[in-house]
N, C-alpha and C positions, 0 to 999 in steps of 0.2 A: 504493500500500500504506500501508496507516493504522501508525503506529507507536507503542506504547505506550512503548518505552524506548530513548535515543539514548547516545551518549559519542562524545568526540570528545577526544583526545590526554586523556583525565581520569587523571589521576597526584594524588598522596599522600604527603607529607614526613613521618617525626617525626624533625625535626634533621637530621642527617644521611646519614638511613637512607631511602632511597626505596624503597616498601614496593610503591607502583603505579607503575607509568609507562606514558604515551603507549599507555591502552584505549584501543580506538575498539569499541561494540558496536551493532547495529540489531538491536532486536526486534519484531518484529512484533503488532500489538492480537490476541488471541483464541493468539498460540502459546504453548506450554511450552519451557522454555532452560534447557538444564544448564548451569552454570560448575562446572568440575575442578579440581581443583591438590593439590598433597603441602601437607601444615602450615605455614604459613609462606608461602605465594604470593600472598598476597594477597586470596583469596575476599572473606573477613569485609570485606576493608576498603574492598572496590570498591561490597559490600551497605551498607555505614556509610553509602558517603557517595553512591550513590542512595536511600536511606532516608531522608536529609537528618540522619543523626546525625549526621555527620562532615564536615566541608566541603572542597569540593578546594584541592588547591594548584598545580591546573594543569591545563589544558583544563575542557570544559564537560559538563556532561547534563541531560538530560529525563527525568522521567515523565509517562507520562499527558498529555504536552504544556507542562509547567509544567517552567520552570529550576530545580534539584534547592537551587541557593545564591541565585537571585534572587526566588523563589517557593515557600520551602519550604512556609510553612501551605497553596497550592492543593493540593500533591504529597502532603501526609499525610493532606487528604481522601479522598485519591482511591486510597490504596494499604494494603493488610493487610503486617504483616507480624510470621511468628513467627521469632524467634534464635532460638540454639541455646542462651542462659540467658534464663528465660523471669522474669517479674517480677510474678508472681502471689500477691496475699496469700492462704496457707496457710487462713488462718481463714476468710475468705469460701465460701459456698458456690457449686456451677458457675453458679446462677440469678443469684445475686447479680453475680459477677463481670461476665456479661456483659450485666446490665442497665447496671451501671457504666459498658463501653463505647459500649454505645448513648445513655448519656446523653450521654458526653462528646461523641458525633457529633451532638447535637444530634436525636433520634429520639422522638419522642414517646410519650407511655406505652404507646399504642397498637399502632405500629410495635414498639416492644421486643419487648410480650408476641407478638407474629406473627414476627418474627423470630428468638426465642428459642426458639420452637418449629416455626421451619422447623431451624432449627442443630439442635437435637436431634434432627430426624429423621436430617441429612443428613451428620452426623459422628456419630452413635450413642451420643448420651450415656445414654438409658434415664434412670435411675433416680440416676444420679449428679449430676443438677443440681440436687438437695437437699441430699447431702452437701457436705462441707467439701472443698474442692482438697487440702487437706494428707493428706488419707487416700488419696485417688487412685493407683493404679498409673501405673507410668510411661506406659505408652502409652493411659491417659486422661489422662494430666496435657498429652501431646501433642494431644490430642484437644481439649482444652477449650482449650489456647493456639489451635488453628488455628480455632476458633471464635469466639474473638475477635478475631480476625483477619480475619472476613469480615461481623461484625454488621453493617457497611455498606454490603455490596456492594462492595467496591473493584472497580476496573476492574485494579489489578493486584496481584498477589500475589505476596509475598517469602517464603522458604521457605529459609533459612540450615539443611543440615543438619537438616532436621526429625525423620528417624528415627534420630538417632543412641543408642545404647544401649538402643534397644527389641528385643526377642522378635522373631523372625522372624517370626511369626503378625500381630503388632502391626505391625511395618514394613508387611507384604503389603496388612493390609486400609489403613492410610495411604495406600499407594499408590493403594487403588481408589477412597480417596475425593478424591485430586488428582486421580486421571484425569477423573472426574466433573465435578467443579469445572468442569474446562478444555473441556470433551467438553458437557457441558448447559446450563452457567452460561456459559461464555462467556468466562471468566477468564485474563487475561492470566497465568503462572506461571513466576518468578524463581526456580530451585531450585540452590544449594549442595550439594554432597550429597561423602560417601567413599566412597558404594556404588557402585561404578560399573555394577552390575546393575538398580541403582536410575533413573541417567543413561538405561540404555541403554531399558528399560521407559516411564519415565514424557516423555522430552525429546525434541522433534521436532528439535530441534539443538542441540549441544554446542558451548562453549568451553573451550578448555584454558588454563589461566593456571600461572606456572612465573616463577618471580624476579621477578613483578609486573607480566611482561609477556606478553597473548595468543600463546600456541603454534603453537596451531591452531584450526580452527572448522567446523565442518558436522554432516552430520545423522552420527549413530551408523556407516550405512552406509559413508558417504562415508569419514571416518575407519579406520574397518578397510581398506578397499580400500585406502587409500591410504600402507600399508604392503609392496602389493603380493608380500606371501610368506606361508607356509604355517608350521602352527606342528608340529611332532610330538613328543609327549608320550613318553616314556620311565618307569614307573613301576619303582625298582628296590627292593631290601629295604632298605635303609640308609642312611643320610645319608654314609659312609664308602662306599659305593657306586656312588654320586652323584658322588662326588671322582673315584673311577675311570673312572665314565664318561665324567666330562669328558676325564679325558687321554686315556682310546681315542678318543674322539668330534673332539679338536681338530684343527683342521686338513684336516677329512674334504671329499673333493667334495660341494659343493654345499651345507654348511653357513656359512652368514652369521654367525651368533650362536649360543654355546649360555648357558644360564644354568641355575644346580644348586638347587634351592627343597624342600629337605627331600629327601625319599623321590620327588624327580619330576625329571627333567633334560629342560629344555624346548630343543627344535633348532628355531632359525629356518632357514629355508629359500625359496628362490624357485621350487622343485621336488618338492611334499611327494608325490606319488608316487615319482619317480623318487630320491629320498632314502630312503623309510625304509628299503627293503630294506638299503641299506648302509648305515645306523643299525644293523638286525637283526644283518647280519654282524657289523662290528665290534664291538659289543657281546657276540656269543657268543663269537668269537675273544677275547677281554678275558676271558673266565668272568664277566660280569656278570651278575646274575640277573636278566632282566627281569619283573618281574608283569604287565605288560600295557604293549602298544605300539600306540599311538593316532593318528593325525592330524586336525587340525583345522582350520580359521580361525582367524584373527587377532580378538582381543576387544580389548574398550578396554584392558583392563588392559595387552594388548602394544602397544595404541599410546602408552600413556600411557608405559610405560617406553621406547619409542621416541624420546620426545620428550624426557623428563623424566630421565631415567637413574635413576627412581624407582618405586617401585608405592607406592600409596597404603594406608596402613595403619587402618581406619576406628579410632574410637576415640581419636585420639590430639588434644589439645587445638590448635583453630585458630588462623589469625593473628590476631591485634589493631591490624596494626601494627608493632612492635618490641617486643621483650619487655623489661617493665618500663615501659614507654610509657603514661603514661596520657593518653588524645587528648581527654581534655573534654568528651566529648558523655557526654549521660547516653540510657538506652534507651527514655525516654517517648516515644513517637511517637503519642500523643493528638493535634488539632488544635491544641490550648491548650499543648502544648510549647516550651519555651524553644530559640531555633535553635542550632545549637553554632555555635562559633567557632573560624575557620581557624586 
């Protein structure tokens, strides 16, 4: 199996804060790979320093076949990548910009104009590659970053959080054009993300990372299964109602976990037939009003909170690192970038 991206014990100091420790990851050439985590786990900082923004301070990695800290200029050739703060001059227009990057790849005039107009086709710019980036909606402003991101072909592709704060409409079609990418191009893809609808859609395998260190790992399926219980949804009128359910509902046969989330009280269980009936009862014995009572499978989101004792809140700003940390590396990853220093 050919592999695009390796780690091995790869960990991450600032001072005295270990932000990573002891990843070890195998990606496979040609897959899509979610990495998970709540705010703070370390995502951004594992992406740093496979990027080569960021240099490890323990264990090793690969892209693309190239040592991420002994080999950074082969590793920037060879890989796109858009963060989640993007570093696109306002005034430039979309054409402009990513002539820009084709130049710095070394792309001939030639190559540019043919490549600028395969990207337009294949991320949908239209008629916005004349206008100016700064006028741009957010999910063109998404748009023109991930096009930059591919003026070379990279063999792989980093995707920190790409749809974060965009329109569900704008996420969806995003979605169809990573699947694309991976699906026709061939495209190795490194994705970040908070959506975990996003993970479970676009990743043929997940990792969970959680205080810096790998949780878990396997495809979406594997994950769910491997919580081995049933979920059943309780919708009641109230969030004061919700409190009540819990105290009918604690302690009940065959409930594992309950957890109260607004207007919905979720019961884990190892037995979601044989449970909700006696969810139903006790619930009506309690005078709880139920609006509707459901059962389900397990989604990421209850694995995550399985693992993590957290659900992931999208929107909410990611790690760096340690807050207040500033790590040195700056976010050029042109060929001609300066390497950061460990």
């Amino acid at each position: 199996m050919d592999l695009a991206v390796t780690a091995r014990g790869l960990g991450r100091r600032f001072g005295d804060h270990e932000a990573v420790r002891n990843v070890d990851l195998e990606i496979a050439a040609g897959e899509t790979f979610g990495f998970l985590g709540p705010n703070g786990a370390g995502k951004t900082t594992c992406v740093r320093m496979l990027t080569t923004l960021l240099a490890p301070t323990a264990g090793a990695a690969s892209v693309a076949g190239f040592d991420v800290a002994a080999e950074p200029q082969e590793v920037r050739l060879r890989i796109g990548v858009a963060l989640q703060a993007t570093a696109i001059d306002p005034k430039q227009t979309g054409r402009e910009y990513l002539d820009l990057q084709g130049r710095l790849y070394g792309l001939t005039a030639a190559e540019r104009r043919r490549r600028i107009a395969e990207l337009a086709e294949m991320v949908d710019l239209g008629d916005a590659l004349g206008a100016r980036i700064g006028t741009y909606s957010g999910g063109m402003a998404r748009r023109i970053d991930l096009a930059g991101a591919l003026v070379h072909q990279p063999e792989v592709l980093f995707l920190d959080e790409p749809t974060t704060g965009l329109d569900p409409a704008s996420r969806i079609r995003l979605w169809e054009e990573i699947g694309r990418l991976n699906s026709e191009e061939g495209t190795t893809v490194f994705l970040t993300t908070q959506y975990l609808e996003e993970a479970d859609a676009l990743a043929r395998r997940i990792a969970i990372i959680d205080r810096g260190t790998i949780v878990a790992e396997g495809s979406p399926e594997e994950l769910k299964r491997s919580l081995g219980h049933d979920v059943i949804v309780a919708e009641v009128d109230s969030p004061g109602a919700g409190a009540e359910a819990e105290l009918a509902l604690a302690g009940g046969e065959g409930i594992e976990h309950l957890e109260v989330r607004g207007h919905e009280v979720m019961v884990h269980t190892g037995d979601g037939p044989a449970t909700i009936g006696r969810v139903a009862i006790a619930l009506h014995e309690a005078h709880v009003t139920v609006r509707n009572l459901s059962l389900r499978q397990p989604t990421l989101d209850d694995v995550f909170l399985e693992l993590t004792g957290n659900r992931i809140h999208p929107g909410g700003s990611d790690d760096t690192g340690e807050p207040g940390v500033d790590d040195g590396a700056g976010s050029d990853l042109s060929p001609r970038a300066p390497e950061a220093e460990p």
